[in-house]
C-alpha positions as CSV (number, residue, x, y, z in Angstrom):
1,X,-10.4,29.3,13.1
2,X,-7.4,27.4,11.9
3,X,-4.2,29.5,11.2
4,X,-3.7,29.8,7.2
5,X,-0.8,27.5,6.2
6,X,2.6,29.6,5.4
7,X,5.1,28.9,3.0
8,X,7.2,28.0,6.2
9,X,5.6,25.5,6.3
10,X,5.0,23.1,2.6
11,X,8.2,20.7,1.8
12,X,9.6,22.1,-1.3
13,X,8.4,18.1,-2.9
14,X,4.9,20.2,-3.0
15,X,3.6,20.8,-6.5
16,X,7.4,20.6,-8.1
17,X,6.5,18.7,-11.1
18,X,3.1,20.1,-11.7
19,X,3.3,19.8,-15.4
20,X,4.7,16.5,-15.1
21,X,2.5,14.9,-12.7
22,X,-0.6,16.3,-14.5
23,X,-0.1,14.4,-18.2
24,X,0.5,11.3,-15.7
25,X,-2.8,12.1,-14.3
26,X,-4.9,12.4,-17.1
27,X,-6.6,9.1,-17.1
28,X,-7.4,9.5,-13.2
29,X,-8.4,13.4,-14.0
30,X,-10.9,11.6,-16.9
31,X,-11.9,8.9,-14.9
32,X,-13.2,11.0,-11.4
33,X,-14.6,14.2,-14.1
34,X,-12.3,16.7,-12.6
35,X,-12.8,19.9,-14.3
36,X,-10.3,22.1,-12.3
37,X,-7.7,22.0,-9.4
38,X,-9.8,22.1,-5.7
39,X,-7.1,24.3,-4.6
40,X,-8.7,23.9,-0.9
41,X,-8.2,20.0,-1.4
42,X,-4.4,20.5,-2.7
43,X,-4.4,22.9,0.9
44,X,-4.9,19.7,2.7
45,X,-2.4,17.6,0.9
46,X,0.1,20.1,1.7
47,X,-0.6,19.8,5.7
48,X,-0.8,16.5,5.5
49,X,3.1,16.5,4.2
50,X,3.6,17.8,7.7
51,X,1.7,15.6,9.9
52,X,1.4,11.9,11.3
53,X,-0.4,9.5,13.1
54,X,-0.3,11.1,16.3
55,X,-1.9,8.1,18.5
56,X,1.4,5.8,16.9
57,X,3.7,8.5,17.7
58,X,3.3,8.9,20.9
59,X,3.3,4.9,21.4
60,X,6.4,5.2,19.6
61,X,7.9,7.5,22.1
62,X,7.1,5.2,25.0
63,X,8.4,2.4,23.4
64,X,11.7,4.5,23.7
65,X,12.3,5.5,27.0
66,X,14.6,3.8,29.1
67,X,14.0,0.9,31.1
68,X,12.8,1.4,34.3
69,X,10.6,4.2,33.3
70,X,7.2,3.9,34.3
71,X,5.8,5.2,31.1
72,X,8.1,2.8,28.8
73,X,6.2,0.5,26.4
74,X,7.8,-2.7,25.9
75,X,7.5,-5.1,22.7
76,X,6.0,-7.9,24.9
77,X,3.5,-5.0,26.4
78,X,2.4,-4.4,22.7
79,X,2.2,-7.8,21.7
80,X,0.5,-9.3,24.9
81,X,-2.3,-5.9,23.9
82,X,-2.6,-7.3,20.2
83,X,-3.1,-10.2,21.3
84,X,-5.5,-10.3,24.1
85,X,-6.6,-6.4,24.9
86,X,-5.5,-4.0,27.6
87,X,-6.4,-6.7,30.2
88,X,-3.7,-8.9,29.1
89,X,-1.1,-5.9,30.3
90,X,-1.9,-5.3,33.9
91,X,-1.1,-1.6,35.1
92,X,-0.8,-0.9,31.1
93,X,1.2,2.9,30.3
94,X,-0.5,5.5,28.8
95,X,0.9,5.5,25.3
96,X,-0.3,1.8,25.4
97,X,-3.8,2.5,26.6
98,X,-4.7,5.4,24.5
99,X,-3.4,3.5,21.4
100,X,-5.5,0.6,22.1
101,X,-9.0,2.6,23.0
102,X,-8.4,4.0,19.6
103,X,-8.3,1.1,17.6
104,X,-10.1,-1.3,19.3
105,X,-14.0,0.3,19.3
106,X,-15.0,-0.2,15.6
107,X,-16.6,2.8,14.1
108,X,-20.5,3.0,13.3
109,X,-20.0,3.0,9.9
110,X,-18.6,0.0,9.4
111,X,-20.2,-2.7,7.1
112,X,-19.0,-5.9,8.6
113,X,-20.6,-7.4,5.2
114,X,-19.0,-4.9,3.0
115,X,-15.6,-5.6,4.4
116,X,-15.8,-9.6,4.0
117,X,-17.3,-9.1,0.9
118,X,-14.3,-6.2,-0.3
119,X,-12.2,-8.8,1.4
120,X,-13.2,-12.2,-1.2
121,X,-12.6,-9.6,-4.5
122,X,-9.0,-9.2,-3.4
123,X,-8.7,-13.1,-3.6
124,X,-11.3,-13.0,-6.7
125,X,-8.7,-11.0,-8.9
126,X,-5.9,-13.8,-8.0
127,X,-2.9,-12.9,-10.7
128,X,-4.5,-9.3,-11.5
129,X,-4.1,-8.1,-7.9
130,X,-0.7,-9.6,-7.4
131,X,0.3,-8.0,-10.6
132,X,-1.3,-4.7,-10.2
133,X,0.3,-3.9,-6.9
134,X,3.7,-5.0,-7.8
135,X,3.4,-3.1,-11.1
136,X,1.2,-0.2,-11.0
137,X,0.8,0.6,-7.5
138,X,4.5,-0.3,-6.5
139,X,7.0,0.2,-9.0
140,X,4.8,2.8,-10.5
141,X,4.9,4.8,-7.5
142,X,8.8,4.7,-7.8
143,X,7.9,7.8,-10.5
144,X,7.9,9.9,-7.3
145,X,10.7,11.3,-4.9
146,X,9.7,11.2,-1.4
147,X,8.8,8.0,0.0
148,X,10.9,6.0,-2.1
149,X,13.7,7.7,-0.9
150,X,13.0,7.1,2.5
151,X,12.5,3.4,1.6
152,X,16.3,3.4,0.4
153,X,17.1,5.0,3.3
154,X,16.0,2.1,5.9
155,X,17.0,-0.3,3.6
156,X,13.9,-1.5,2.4
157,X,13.1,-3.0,-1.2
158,X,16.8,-2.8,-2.1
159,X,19.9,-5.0,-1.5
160,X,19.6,-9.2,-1.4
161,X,16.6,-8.8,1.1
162,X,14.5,-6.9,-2.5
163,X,12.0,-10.2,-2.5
164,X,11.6,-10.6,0.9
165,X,10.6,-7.4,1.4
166,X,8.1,-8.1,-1.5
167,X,7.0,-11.0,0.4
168,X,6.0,-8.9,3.8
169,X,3.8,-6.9,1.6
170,X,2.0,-9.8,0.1
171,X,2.0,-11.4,3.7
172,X,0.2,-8.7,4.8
173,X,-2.1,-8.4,2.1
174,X,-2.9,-11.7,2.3
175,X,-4.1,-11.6,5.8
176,X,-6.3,-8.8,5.2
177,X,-7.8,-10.3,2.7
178,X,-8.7,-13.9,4.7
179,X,-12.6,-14.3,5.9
180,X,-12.1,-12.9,9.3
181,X,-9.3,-11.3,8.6
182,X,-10.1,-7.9,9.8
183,X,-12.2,-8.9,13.0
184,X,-10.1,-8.2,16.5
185,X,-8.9,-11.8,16.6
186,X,-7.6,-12.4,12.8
187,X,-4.8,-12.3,11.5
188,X,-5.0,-9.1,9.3
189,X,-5.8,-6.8,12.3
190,X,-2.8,-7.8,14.1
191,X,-0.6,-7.2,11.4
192,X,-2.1,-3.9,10.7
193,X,-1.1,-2.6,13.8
194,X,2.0,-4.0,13.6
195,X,2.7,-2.3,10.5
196,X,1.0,0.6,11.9
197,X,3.5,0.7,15.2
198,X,6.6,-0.1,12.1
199,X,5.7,3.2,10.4
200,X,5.5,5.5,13.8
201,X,8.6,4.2,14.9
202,X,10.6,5.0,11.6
203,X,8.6,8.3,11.8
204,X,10.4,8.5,15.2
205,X,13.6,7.2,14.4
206,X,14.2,9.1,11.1
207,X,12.6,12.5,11.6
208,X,15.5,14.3,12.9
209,X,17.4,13.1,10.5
210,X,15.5,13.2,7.7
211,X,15.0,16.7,5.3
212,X,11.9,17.7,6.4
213,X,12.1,20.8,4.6
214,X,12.0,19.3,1.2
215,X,10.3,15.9,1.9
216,X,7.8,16.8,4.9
217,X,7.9,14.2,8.2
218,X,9.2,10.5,7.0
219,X,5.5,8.5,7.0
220,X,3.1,11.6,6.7
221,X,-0.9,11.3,6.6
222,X,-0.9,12.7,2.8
223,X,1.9,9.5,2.0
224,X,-0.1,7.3,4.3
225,X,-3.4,7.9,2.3
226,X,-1.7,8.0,-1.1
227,X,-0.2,4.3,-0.3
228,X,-3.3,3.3,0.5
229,X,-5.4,3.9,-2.4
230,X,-2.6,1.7,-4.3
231,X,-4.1,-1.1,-2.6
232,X,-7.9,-0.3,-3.1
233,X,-8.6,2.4,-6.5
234,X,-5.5,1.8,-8.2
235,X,-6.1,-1.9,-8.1
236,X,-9.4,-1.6,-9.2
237,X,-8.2,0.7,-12.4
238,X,-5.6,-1.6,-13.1
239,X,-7.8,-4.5,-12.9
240,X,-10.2,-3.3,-15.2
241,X,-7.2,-2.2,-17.4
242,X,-6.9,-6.1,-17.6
243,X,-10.1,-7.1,-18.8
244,X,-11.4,-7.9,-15.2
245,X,-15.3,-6.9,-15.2
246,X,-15.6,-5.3,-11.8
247,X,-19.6,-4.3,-10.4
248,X,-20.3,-1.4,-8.2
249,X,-20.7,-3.6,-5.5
250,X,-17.4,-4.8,-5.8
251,X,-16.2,-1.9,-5.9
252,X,-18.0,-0.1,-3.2
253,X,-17.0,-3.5,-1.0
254,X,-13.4,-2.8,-1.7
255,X,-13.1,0.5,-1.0
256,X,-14.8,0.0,2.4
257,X,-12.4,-2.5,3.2
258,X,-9.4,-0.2,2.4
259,X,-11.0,3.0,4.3
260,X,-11.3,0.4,7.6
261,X,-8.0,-0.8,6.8
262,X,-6.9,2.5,6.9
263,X,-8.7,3.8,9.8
264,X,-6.3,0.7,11.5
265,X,-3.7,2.4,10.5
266,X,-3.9,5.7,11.8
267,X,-4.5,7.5,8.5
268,X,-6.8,10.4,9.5
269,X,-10.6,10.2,8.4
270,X,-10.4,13.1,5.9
271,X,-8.8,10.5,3.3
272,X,-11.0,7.4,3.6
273,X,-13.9,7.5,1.2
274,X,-16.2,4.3,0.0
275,X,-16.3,5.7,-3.3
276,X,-14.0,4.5,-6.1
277,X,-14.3,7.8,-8.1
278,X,-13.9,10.2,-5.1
279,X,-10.8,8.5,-4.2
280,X,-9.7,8.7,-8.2
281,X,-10.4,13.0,-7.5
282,X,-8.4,12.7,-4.5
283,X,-5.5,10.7,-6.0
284,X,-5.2,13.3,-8.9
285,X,-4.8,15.7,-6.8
286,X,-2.3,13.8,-4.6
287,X,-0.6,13.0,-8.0
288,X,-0.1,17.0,-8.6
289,X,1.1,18.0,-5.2
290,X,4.3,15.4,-6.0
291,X,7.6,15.9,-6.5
292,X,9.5,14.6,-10.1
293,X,11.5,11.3,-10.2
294,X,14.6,11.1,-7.9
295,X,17.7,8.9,-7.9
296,X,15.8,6.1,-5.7
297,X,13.0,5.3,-8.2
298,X,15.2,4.6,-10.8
299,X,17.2,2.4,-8.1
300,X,13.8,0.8,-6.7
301,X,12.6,-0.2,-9.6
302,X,15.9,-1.7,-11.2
303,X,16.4,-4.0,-7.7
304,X,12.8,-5.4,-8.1
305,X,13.0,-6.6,-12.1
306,X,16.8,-7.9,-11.5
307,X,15.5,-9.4,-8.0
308,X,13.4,-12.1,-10.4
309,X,15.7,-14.4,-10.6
310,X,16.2,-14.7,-6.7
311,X,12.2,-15.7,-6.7
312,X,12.0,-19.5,-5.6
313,X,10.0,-21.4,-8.0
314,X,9.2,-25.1,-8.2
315,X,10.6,-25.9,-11.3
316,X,13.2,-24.9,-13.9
317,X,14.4,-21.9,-11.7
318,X,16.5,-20.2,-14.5
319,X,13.9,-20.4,-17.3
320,X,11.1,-19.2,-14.8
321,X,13.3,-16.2,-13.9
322,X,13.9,-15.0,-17.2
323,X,10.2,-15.8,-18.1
324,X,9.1,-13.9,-15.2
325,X,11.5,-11.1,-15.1
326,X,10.6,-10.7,-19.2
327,X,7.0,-10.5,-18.3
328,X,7.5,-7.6,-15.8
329,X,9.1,-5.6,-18.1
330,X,6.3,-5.9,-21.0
331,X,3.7,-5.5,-18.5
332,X,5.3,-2.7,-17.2
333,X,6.2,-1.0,-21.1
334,X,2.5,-1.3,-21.2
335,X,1.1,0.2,-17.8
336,X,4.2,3.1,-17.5
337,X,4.6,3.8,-21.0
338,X,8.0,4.6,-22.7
339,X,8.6,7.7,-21.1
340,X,8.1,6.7,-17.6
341,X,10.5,3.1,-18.3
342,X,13.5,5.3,-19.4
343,X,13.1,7.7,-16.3
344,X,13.3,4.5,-14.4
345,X,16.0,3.2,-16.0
346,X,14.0,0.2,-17.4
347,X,14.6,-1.6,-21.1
348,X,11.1,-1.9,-23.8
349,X,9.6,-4.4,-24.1
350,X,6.6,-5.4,-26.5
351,X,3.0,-5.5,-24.8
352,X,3.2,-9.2,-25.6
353,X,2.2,-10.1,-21.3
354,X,-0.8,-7.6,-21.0
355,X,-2.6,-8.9,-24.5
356,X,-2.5,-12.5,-22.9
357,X,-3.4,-11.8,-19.9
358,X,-6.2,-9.6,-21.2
359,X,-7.6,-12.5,-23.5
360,X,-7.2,-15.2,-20.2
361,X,-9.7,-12.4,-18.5
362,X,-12.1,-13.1,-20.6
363,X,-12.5,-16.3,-21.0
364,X,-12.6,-16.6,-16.4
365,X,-14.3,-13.3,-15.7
366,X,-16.6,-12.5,-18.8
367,X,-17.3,-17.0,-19.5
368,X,-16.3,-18.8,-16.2
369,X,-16.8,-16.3,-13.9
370,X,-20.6,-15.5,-14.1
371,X,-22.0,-17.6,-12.1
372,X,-21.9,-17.9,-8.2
373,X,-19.8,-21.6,-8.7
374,X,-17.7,-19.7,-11.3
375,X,-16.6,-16.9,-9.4
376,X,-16.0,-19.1,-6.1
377,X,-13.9,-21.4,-8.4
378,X,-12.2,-17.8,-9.2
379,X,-11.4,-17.3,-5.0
380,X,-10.3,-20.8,-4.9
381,X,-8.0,-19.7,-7.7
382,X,-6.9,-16.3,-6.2
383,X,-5.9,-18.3,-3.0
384,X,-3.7,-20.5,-4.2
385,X,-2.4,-17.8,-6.5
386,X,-1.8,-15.7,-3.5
387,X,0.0,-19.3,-1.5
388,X,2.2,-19.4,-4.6
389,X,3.3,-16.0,-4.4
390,X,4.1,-16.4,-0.7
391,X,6.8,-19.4,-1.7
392,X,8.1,-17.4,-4.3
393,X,9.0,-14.7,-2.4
394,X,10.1,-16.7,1.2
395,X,11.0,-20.1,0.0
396,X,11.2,-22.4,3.3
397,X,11.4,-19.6,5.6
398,X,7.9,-18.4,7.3
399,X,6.1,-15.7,5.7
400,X,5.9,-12.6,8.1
401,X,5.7,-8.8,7.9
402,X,9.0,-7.0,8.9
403,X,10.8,-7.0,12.0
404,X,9.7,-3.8,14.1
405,X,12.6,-1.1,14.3
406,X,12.7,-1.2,17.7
């Protein structure tokens, strides 16, 4: 039987701004019909503060040692693996094997039709999903300490590199989100476990470094599977928010996209769900076992609306700065509210971006949208969306994820 978990051993973060965090929650508490705290469920958050990806840690490790050592991973070992298996790395270390027997056998319940199909909605909601996870799922989650101040703390999403950082995110996205994407030779799996391998090497470069004691580990399975749902539930919520009609299909195709996705990615099975209103419960209760606002979510989120202006557009690059830095902040006033903008550090702004984007909705998802040629026309849409977003962000230089902290 497992051993009850001690005070020894919760991060102080856990359950610090209760009161807080639960008037944030209400609409997810509404939406997923909790009626009372699962205090066994809020047990498992708290572990999961403490614990990691344990397949990427130890590939971490190898990647480590010393040269010469026979159980040292290199970068080409890894990359040779991602790119054509085990075979392609003759005499291959442990670390390297184990990881790669892990990810490569795809689990019985996967829905290869589901997944394409979760895949295509991404594209579908074209503006709303870009939007969404730069506003509500990102800068959003910058209402949190804990992983935004370890984000500050490797340099990420602050600085002049603020929009390039962006622009990993959205590489990555969009590669998941590409038919094929997600099968052994696209795109989107290799840069899952890239990112993958990037998060268990920070996990190993920052842990003894890091306070532990108040944060939990750096990356930990309870942050892994809260960043997560920001790309699958949350951006179905904010969607919707929107004006986007979204089906149970689409939903249910979305989530089991995200749950694979996550699987990839080391985050441990007890977090992946197909449904949109389990993972709502699950959030909630992620959303109470959080710490209050620290210094770097103010800091986060004042880099990012001040980093518009560094975006490379086409065309009248001042006016298209203020325009979009202007539109942030409304659509933001609208999805954070005014508490949540001063905590941040952010100026009002009148709900003027939401109530045209709402009305735009309509006419392509409720009019256009209907039919089978509408909503493909909608894809087509989402992609070039999604190829505009990517130029913004890198300009002439090529799109990639981040550079491996190795």
């Amino acid at each position: 039987m497992e051993a009850a978990l001690t005070l020894d051993h919760i991060p102080t973060r856990y359950r610090a701004a209760e009161k807080r965090n639960a008037r944030l929650g209400i609409p997810l508490k509404v939406l997923a019909g909790v009626r009372g705290v699962d205090e066994d469920l809020m047990q498992q958050i708290a572990r999961g503060f403490m614990e990691t990806d344990e397949v990427g840690a130890q590939l971490a490790r190898a990647m480590r040692l010393p040269k010469g050592d026979p159980n040292r991973v290199s970068m080409a070992d890894f990359r040779a693996a991602v790119a054509g298996g085990l075979e392609s790395v003759p005499g291959a270390p442990a670390a390297l094997r184990t990881f790669f027997e892990t990810v490569e056998p795809v689990p019985d319940w996967v829905d290869w039709e589901k997944v394409e199909r979760g895949a295509e909605v991404g594209r579908w909601l074209g503006q709303n999903a870009a939007d969404i996870l730069l506003q509500l799922s990102l800068i959003g989650g910058y209402r949190y300490g804990g992983p935004t101040d370890l984000l500050v703390a490797t340099g990420g999403l602050v600085g002049d590199a603020t929009m390039r950082r962006l622009g990993e995110t959205e590489k990555w996205t969009v590669a998941v989100s590409r038919p094929g994407g997600l099968r052994r030779d696209g795109e989107g799996y290799a840069l899952t476990l890239h990112v993958r391998l990037m998060h268990a090497l920070v996990n190993e470069a920052f842990e003894p470094k890091w306070d532990v004691d108040r944060w939990g580990k750096p990356i930990s399975q309870s942050d892994q599977a809260a960043t997560l749902a920001l790309f699958s539930s949350v951006l179905l919520l904010g969607s919707r928010a929107l004006g986007v009609p979204i089906g149970r299909e689409d939903s249910r195709a979305v989530m089991h996209t995200w749950r694979y996705i996550g699987w990839l990615m080391g985050v441990d099975e007890q977090w992946l769900v197909d449904s949109e209103r389990e993972q709502h419960r699950m959030n909630y209760h992620t959303l109470l076992a959080q710490d209050g606002i620290s210094e770097a979510g103010p800091q986060l989120a004042q880099a990012i609306v001040a980093a518009q202006k560094d975006l490379h557009f086409d065309r009248f690059a001042p006016l298209m700065g203020w325009y979009t830095r202007e539109r942030l902040l409304s659509m933001l006033t609208t999805f954070l509210g005014p508490r949540s903008m001063r905590e941040l550090g952010l100026p009002l702004r009148p709900p003027w971006a939401a109530a045209y984007v709402i009305g735009l909705n309509t006419l392509r998802y409720r009019v256009f949208g209907r039919t089978r040629r509408g909503r493909a026309t909608l894809v087509r849409w989402g992609d070039r969306v999604q190829q505009r977003e990517m130029r913004r962000h890198f300009g002439r230089d090529e799109a990639e994820v981040g550079k491996l902290p190795v």
